[in-house]
N, C-alpha and C positions, 0 to 999 in steps of 0.2 A: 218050557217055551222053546221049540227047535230053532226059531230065529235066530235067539241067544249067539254068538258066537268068545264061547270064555276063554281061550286064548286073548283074544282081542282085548277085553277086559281087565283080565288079571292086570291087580294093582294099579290102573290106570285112574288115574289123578279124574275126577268127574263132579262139576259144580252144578247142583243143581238147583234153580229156585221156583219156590212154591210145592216144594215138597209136602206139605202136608195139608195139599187138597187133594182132590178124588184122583185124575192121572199122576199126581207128585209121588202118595203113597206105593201103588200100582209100581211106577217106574222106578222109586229105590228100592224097592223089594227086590225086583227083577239083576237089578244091577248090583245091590249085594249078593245075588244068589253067585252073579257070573263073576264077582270076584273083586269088583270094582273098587277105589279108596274112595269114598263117596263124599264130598262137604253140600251142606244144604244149607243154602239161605232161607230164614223165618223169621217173621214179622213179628208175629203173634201166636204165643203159645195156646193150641187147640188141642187139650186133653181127649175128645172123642176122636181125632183125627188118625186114622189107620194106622199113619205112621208110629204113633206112639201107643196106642191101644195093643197093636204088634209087640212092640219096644224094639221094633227098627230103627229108631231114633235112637236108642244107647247103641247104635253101631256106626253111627256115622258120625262124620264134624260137624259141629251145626255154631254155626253164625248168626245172631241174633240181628236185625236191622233192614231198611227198606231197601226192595231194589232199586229207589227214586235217590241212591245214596250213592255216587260212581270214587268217590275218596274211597268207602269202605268195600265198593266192587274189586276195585285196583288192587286192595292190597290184599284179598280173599286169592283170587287171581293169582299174584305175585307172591305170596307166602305158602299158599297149599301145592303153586307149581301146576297149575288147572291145565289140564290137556284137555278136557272134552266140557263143551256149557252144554245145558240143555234150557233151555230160559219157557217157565211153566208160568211164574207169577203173574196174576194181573186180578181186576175185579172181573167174574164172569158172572154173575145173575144178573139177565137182563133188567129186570125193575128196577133194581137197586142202582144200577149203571140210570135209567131214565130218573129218579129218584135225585141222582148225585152223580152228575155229570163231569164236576170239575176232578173228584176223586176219583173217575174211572182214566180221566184224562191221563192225570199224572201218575196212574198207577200202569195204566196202557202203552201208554205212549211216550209220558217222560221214562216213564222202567226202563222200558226196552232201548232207546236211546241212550241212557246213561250205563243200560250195562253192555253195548254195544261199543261204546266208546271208551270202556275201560278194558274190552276184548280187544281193539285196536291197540291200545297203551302196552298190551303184554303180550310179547310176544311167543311164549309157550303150548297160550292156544292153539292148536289146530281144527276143531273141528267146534260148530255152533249151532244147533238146533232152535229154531223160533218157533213157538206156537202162534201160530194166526187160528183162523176159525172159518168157518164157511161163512161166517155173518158179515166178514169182510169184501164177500161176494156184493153184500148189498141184494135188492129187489130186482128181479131177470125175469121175462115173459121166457126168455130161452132157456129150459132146463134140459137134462142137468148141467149143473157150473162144469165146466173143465178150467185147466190151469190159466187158460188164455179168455178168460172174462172177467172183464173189467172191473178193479174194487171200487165199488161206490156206496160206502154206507152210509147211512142218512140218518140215523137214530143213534145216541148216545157211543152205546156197547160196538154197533157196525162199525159207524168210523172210526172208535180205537183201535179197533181190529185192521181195519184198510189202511191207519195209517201204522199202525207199527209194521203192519208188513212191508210198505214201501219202503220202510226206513227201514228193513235190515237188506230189503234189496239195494237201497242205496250202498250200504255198506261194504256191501260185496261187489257191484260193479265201481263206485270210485276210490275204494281204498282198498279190494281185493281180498277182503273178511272172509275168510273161509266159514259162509253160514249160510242154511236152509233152511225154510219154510214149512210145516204143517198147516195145512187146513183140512180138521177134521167135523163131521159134524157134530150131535149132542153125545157128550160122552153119556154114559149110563155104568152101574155096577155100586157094587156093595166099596161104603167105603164113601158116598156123597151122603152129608148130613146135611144137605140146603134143602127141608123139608117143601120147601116150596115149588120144587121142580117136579115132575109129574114123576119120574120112577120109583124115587125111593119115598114119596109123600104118597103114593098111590098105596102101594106097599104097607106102611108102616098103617092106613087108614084100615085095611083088608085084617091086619094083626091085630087089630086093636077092634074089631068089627064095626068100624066105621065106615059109612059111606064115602068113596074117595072124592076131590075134589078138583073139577076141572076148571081154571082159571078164565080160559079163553072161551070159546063156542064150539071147541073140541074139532075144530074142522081147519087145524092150521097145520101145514103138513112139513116132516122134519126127516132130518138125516141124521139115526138114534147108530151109535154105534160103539159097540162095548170097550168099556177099559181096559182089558188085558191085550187087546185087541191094537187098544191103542199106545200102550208102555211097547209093546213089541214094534209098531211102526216106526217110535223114534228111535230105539235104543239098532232096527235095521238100518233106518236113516243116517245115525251117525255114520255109522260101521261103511256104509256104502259111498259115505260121504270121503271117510282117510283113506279110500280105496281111488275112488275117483273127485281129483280136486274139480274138475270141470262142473260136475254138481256144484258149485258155488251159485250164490244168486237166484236159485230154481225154486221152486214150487212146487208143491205134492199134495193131491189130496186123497185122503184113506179115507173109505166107506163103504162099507155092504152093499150100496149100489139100489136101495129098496126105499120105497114112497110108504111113510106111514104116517095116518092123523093121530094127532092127541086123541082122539075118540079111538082108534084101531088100536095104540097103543093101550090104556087103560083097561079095555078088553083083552086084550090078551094076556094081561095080568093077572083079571080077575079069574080067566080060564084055568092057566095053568096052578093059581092059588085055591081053585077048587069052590071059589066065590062066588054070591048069586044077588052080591051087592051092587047099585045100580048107582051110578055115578051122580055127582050130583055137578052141573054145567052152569058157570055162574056169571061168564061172557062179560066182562070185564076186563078183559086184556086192550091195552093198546099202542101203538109204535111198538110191534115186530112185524116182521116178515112175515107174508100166508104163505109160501109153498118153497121149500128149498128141498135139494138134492144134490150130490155129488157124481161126478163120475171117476171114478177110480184107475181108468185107464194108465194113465201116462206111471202110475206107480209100478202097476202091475208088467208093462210094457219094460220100465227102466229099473228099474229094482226088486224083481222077481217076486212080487209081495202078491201075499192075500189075507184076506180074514181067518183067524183060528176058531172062530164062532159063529154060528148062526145068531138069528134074532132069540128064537127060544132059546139055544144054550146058553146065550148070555142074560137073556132074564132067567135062566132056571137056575143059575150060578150067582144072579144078584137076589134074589130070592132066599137061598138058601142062606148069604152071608145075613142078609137083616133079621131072619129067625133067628139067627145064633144073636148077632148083637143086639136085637131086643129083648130075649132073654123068651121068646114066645115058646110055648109047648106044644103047637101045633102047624 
């Protein structure tokens, strides 16, 4: 990954939480590579989870307990010496968020809060990475979002999103929190085991030569954009962030910049997997968003950024990891 910069890196104290979901795995790989002393907060031990299926997890510190926990943030913070947060955790399946709302709540929104507040408490920190999401966009006739449209989300998973993001922007304009913003769109790549999400459930249905299944009416349009893609955006972000304090407060969104339906997606799975299985559309989705996109600009403009992947290479990359991890022979 040339973004990488390992000087920067080497030995530098790096807290990260939600490591062992799909971008957690991705971005402590990356950061052990460049050198990093890596501590990772975990909730719940997830044996298929990259992280550990790797045994990148016997290289890092790992802390056991919620990020909804700011006593035990504090002293993570204050005992490891944390120079750099990256804050990944939250609940992101949207069903499950419209499902259990109170638990997306306090995993979204009080998280981020309480580990924001114990980033103010220590002063070591210098740089903060938030994940937000394009979902904190909310519904827009005006596509695609740029940084300056407005967060209004209306369904469960959105408004955790809109508001955690306000709240690290609070952060940074009234008490000077040196911390940034991502809004990415759908992550995608080997290494998501939430079978329920169209890539890697498409995927593993093709392996298993089953008809894959689409939730919605296949005509909901999304901003798919790859993991490694995305572990390189934050780990730039930081980097550009102890470079320039004025990034504090700001906004960024990373995305290939391309319109694809759940239906375009699916197809092109099956294409490149060689498949001549026909989907099966079961249009039961409800409370998401139909049409999002991002536009990329303002990153590319202020942080010299671009995508390391196209759409194919990054499904031909997530493709390849779930035939190894599903043990498939073909």
């Amino acid at each position: 990954m040339t973004e990488i910069n390992p000087p920067f890196w080497q030995d530098r104290p790096a807290f990260v939480t939600g490591g062992t979901g799909l971008l957690g795995g991705w971005l402590v790989r990356r950061l052990l590579e460049a050198g990093a002393d890596v501590v990772c907060l975990v909730r719940d031990w997830i044996p298929q989870s990259d992280l550990v299926q790797n045994q990148q997890i016997e290289r890092v510190k790992v802390v056991r307990g919620d990020v909804g926990d700011q006593a035990l943030l504090e002293r993570v913070l204050g005992e490891y010496e944390i120079d750099t947060v990256i804050h990944l955790a939250a609940q992101t399946i949207v069903g499950i968020a419209n499902r259990n709302p109170v638990s997306t709540f306090e995993s979204n929104i009080a998280g981020t809060w309480a580990l924001l507040e114990a980033c103010r408490r220590s002063p070591l920190v210098k740089q903060i990475v938030v994940a937000s999401s394009d979902k904190a966009y909310g519904d827009h006739e005006h596509l695609p979002y740029d940084e300056g449209t407005p967060l209004q989300g209306r369904h469960p998973y959105d408004v955790s999103k809109s508001c955690s993001d306000l709240i690290a922007q609070s952060y940074a304009t009234t008490y000077g929190l040196p911390v940034v913003v991502t809004r990415c769109g759908n992550f995608y790549g080997g290494g998501d085991l939430n079978w329920n999400r169209i890539v890697p459930g498409t995927v593993r249905s093709v392996l298993r030569g089953q008809r894959p299944i689409i939730r919605s009416d296949g005509n909901y349009i999304r901003d798919y954009f790859y993991v490694e893609d995305g572990a390189a955006a934050y780990i730039l972000l930081a980097e550009k962030l102890a470079g320039n304090p004025e990034l504090a407060g700001q906004a960024f969104n990373f995305s290939n910049e391309i319109q694809v339906s759940v239906l375009q997606m699916v197809q092109q799975i099956l294409k490149l997997m060689g498949s001549d299985l026909q989907a099966e559309i079961l249009n039961q989705t409800t409370n998401e968003i139909r049409h999002q996109y991002l536009s990329a600009a303002k990153a590319r403009q202020m942080l010299d950024w671009k995508p390391l992947f196209t759409l194919d290479e990054g499904l031909q990359q997530t493709i390849s990891w779930y035939r190894d991890f599903l043990g498939a022979s073909q």
